[in-house]
C-alpha positions in Angstrom: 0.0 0.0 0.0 1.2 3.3 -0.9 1.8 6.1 2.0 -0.5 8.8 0.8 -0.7 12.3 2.8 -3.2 13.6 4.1 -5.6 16.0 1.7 -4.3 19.8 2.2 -6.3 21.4 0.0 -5.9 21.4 -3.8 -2.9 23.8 -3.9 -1.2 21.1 -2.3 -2.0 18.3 -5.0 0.4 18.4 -7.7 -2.3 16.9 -10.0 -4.1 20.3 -9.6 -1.2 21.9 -10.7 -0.6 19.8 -13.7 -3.9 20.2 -14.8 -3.9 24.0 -14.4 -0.4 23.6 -16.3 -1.7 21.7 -19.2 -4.4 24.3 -19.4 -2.3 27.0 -20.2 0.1 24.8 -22.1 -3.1 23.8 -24.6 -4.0 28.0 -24.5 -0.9 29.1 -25.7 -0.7 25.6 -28.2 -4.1 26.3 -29.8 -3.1 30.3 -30.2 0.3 29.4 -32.1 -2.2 27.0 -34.4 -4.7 28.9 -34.7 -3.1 31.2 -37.5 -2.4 27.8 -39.7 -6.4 26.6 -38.9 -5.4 24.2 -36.8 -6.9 22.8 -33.7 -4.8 21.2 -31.0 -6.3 17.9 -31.8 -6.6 18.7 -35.7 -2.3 19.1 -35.5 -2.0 16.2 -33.2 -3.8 13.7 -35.4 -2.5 15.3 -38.8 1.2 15.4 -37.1 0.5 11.6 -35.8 -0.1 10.7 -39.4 2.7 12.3 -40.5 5.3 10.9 -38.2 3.6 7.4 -38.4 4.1 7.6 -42.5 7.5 8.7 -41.7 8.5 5.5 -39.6 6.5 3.0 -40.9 4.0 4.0 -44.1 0.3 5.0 -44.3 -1.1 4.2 -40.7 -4.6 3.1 -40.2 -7.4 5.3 -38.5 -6.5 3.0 -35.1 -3.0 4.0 -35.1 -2.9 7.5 -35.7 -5.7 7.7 -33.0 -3.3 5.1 -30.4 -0.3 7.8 -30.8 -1.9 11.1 -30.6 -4.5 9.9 -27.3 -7.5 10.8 -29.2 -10.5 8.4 -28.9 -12.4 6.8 -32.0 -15.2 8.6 -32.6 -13.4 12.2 -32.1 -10.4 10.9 -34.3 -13.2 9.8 -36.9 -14.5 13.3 -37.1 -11.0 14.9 -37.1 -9.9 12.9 -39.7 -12.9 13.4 -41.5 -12.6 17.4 -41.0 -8.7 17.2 -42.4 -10.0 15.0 -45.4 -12.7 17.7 -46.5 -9.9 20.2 -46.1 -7.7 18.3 -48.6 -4.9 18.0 -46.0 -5.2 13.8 -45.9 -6.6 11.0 -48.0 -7.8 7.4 -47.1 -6.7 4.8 -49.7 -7.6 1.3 -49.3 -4.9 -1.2 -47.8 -3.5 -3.2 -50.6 -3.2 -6.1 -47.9 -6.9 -5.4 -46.8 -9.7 -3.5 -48.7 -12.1 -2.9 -45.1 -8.7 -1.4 -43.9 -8.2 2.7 -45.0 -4.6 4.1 -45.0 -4.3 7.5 -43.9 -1.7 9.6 -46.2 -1.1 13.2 -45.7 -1.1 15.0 -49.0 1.7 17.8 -50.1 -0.6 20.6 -48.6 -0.7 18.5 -45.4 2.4 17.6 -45.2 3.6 21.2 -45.5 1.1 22.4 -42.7 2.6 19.7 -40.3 6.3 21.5 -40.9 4.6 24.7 -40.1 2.5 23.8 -37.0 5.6 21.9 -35.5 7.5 24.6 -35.6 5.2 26.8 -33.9 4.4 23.2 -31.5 8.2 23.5 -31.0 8.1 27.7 -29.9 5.6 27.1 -27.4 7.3 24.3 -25.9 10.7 26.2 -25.8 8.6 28.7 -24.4 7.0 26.5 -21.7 9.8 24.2 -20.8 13.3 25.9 -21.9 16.2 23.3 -22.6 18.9 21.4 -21.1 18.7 19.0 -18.4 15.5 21.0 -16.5 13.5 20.1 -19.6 14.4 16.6 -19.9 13.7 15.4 -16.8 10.6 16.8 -16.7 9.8 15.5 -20.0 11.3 12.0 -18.6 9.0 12.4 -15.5 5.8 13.5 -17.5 6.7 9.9 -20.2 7.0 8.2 -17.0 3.4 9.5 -15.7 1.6 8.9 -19.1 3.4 5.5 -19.6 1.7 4.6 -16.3 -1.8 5.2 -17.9 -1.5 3.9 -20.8 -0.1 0.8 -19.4 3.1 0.4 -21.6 
């Protein structure tokens, strides 16, 4: 069994202060976006895609929803949004025709270069570098790895 203090009052919790931290992380992620048309979770999926093509090929719908944390049915209407916006296609698997493959097209895949780099500013902006930033990013893997159950 795990020691756990006493409750203090949430300015004592640290998940109040992460969640008050991603808060204004997302804020200021969404205003760099916004200038590109890009939601946080629009980027996310469209960058998922992206990087997944990049390491691997086309991914499915399930896989680009597994990396970025979004669930099906938002994913589904995301992905739908970014198609109508002729930023991604779905091509049927050649291995599996009820199976779509999600390619980013040469408009998409240009957005994505833009949007990380603005991604990238507001994290520079919110975490710094050096050795402060990577162990919080080590911590914060270490805490999401622990949900997810990896």
């Amino acid at each position: 069994m795990i020691d756990t203090p006493p409750p203090r009052g949430p300015l004592m919790s640290p998940g109040f202060w992460l969640h008050h931290a991603a808060l204004a992380w997302r804020q200021a992620m969404d205003a760099g976006l916004r200038p590109m048309g890009l939601t946080h979770t629009q980027f996310n999926l469209l960058a998922s895609v992206n990087w997944l093509t990049n390491q691997t090929g086309p991914p499915t719908q399930q896989q680009a929803a597994e990396l970025s944390g979004a669930d099906r049915m938002m994913t589904s209407k995301v992905l739908t949004t970014l198609e109508a916006r002729g930023l991604l296609t779905r091509v049927p698997d050649p291995a599996d025709s009820r199976t779509k493959r999600l390619i980013a097209t040469a408009e998409g895949r240009d957005l994505v270069r833009r949007a990380v780099q603005a991604a990238a500013e507001v994290d520079a902006a919110f975490f710094g570098a050096g050795p402060d930033r990577e162990d919080m990013q080590h911590r914060l893997r270490e805490i999401a790895e622990r949900r997810i159950g990896r």
